[in-house]
Jmol script that loads the backbone (N, CA, C; Angstrom):
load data "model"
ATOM      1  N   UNK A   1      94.203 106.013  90.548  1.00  0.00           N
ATOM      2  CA  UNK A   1      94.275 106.707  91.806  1.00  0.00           C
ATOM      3  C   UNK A   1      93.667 108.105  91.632  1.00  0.00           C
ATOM      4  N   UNK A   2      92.848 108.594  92.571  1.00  0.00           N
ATOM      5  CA  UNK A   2      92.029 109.934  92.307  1.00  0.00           C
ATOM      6  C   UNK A   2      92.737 110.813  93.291  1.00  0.00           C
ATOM      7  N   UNK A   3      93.407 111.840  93.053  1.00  0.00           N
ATOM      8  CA  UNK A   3      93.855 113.353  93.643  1.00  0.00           C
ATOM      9  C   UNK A   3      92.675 114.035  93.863  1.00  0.00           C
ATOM     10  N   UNK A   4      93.125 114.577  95.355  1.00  0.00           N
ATOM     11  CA  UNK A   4      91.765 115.965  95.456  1.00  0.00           C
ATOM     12  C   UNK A   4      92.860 117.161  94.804  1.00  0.00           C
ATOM     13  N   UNK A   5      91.714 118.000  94.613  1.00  0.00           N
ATOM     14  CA  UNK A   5      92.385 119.148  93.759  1.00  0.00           C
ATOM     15  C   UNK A   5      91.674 120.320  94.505  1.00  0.00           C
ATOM     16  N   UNK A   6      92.685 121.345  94.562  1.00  0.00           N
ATOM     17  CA  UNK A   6      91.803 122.282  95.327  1.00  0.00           C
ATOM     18  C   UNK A   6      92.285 123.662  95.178  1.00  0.00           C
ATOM     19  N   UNK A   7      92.192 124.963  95.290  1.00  0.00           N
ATOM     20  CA  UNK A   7      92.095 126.031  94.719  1.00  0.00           C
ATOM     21  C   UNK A   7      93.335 126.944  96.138  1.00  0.00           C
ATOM     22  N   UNK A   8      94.280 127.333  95.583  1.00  0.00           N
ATOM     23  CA  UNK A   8      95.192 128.050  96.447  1.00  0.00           C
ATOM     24  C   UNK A   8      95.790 128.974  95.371  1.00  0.00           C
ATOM     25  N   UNK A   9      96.295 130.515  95.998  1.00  0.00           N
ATOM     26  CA  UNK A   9      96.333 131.631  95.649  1.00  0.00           C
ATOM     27  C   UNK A   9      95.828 131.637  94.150  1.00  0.00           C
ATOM     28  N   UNK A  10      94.459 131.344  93.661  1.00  0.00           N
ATOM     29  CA  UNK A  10      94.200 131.472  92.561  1.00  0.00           C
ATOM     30  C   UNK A  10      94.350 130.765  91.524  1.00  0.00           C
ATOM     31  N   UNK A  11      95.186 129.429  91.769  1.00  0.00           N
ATOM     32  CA  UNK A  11      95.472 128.609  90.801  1.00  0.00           C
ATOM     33  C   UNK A  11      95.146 127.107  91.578  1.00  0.00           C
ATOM     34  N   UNK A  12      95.195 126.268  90.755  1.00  0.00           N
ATOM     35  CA  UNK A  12      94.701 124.682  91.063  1.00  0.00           C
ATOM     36  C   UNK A  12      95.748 123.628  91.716  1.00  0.00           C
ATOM     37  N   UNK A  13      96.133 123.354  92.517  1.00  0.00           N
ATOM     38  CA  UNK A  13      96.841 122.807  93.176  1.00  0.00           C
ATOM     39  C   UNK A  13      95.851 121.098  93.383  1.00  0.00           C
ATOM     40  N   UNK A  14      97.105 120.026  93.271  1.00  0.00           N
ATOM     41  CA  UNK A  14      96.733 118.670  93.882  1.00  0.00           C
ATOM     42  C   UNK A  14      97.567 118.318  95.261  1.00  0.00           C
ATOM     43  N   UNK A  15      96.209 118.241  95.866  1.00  0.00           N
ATOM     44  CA  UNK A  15      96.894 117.466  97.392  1.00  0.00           C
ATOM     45  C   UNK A  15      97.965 116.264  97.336  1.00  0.00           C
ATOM     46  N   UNK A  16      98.782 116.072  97.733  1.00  0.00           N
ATOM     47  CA  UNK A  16      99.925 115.159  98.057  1.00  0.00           C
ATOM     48  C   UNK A  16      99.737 115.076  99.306  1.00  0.00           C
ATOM     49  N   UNK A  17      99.617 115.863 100.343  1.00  0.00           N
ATOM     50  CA  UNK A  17      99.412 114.646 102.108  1.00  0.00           C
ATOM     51  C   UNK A  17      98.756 116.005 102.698  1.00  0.00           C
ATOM     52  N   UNK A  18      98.264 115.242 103.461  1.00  0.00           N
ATOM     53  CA  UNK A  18      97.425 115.913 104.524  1.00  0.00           C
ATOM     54  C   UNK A  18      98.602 115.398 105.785  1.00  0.00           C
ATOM     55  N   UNK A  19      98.916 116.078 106.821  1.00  0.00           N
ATOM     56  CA  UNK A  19      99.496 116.233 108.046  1.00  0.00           C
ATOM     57  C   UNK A  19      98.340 116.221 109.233  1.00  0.00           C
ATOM     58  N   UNK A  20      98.398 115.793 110.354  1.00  0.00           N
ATOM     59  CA  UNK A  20      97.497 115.763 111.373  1.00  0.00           C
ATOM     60  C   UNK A  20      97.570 116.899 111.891  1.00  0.00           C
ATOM     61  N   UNK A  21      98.524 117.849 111.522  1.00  0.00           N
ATOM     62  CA  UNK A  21      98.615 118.930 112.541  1.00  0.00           C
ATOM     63  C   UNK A  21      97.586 120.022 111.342  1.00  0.00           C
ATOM     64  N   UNK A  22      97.312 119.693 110.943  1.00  0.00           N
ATOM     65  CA  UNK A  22      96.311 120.804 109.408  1.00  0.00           C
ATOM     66  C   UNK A  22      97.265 121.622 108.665  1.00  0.00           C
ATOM     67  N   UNK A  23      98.234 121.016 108.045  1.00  0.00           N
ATOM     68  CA  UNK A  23      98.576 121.500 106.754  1.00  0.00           C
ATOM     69  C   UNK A  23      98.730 120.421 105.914  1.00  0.00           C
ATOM     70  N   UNK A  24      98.984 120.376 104.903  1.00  0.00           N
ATOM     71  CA  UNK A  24      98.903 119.872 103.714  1.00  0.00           C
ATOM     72  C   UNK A  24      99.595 120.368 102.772  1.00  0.00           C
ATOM     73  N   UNK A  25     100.641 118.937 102.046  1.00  0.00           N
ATOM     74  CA  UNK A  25     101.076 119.954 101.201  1.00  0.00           C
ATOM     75  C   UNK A  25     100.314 119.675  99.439  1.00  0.00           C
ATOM     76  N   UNK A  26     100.582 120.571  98.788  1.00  0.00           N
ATOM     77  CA  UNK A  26     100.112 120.370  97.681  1.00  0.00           C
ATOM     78  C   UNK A  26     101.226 120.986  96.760  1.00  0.00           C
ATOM     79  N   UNK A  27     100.570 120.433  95.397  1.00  0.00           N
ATOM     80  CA  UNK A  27     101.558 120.877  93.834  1.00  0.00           C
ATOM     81  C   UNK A  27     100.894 121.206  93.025  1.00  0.00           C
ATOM     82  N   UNK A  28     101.357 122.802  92.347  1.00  0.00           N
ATOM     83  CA  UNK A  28     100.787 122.810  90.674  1.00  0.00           C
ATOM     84  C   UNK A  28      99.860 121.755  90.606  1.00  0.00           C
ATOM     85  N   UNK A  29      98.958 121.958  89.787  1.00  0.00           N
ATOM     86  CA  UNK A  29      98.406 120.673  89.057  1.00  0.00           C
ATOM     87  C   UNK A  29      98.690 120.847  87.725  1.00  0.00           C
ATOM     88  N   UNK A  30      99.732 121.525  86.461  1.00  0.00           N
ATOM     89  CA  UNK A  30     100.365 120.955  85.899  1.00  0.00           C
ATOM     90  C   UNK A  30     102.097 121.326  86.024  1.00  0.00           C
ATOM     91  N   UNK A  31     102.255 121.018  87.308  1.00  0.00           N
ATOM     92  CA  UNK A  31     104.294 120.794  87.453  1.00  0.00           C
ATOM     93  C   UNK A  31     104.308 119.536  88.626  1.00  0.00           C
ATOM     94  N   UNK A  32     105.687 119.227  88.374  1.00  0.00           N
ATOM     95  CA  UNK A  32     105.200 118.304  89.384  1.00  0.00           C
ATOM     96  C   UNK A  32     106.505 118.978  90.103  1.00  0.00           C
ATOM     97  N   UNK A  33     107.342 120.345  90.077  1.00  0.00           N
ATOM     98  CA  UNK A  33     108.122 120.529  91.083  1.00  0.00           C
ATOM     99  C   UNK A  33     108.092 121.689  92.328  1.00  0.00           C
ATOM    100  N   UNK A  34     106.361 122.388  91.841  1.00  0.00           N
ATOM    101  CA  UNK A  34     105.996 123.520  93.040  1.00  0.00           C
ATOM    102  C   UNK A  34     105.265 122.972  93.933  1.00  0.00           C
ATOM    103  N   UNK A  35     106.108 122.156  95.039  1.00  0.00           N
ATOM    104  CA  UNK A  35     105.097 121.692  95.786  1.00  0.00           C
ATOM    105  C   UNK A  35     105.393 122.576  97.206  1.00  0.00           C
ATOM    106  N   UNK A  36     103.839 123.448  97.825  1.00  0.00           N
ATOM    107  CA  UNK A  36     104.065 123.970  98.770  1.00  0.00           C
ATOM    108  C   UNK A  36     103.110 123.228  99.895  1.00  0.00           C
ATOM    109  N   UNK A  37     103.930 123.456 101.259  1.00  0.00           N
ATOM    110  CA  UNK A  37     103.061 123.794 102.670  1.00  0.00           C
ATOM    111  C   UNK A  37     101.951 124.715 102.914  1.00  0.00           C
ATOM    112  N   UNK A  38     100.944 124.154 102.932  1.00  0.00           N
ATOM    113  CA  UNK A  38      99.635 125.412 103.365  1.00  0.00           C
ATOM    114  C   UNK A  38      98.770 124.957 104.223  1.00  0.00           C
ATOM    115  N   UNK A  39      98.610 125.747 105.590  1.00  0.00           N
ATOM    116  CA  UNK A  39      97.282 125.050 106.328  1.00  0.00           C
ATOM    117  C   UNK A  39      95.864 124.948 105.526  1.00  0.00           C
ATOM    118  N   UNK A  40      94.951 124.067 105.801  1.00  0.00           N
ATOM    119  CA  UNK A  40      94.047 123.311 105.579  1.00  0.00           C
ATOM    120  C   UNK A  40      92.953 124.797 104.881  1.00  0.00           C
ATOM    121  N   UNK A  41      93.252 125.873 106.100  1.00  0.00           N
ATOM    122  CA  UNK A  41      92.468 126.930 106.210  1.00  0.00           C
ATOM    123  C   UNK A  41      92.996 127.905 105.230  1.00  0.00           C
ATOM    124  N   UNK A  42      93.469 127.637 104.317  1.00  0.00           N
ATOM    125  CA  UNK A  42      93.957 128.892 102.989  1.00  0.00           C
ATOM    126  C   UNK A  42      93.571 127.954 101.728  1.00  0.00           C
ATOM    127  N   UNK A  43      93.284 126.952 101.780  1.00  0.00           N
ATOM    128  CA  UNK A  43      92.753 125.960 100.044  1.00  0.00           C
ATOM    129  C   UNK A  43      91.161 126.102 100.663  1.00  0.00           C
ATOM    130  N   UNK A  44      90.974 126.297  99.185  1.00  0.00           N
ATOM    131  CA  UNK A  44      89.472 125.740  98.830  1.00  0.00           C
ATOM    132  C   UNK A  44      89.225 125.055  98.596  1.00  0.00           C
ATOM    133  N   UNK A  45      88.238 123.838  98.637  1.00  0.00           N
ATOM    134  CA  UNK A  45      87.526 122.575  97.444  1.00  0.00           C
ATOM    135  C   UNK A  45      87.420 122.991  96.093  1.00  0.00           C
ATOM    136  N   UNK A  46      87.706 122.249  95.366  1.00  0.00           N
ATOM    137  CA  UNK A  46      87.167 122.323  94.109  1.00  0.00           C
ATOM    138  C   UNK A  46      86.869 120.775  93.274  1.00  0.00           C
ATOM    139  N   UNK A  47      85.445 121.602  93.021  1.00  0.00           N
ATOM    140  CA  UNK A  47      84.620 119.955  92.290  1.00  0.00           C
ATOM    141  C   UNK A  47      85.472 119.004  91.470  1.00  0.00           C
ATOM    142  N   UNK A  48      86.483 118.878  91.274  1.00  0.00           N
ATOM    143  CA  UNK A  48      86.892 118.607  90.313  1.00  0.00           C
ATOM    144  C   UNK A  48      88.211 116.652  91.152  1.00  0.00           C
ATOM    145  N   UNK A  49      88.252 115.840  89.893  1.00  0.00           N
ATOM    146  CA  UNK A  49      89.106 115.246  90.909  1.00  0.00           C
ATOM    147  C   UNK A  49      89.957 114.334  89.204  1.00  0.00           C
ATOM    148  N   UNK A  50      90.876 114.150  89.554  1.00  0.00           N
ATOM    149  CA  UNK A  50      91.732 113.749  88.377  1.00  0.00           C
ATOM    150  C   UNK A  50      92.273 112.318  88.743  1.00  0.00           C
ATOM    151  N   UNK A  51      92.271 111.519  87.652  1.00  0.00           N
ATOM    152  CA  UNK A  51      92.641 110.035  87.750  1.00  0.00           C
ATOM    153  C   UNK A  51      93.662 109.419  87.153  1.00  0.00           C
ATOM    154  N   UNK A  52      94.631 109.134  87.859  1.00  0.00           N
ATOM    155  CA  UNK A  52      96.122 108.539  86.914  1.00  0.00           C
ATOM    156  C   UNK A  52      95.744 106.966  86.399  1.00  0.00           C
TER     157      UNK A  52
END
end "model"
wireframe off; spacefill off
backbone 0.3
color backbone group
């Protein structure tokens, strides 16, 4: 399974769900217990994509 990974306050976060209303939440990409709420419009892309 491939995670998007994407760049919030400076550190690397993996998407866990996208919401229709444009937030999304995401987690650390290495914890699996900081998972925050952020609209769509505060993450960046980043090239990068990780495979379990």
């Amino acid at each position: 399974m491939n995670k998007e990974i994407v760049r919030y306050d400076g550190k690397l976060f993996m998407v866990i769900y996208k919401y229709s209303s444009g937030y999304w939440e995401i987690r650390e990409k290495d914890s699996k217990f900081n998972v925050q709420l952020v609209h769509e419009s505060e993450v960046q892309a980043v090239e990068e994509t990780v495979t379990f």
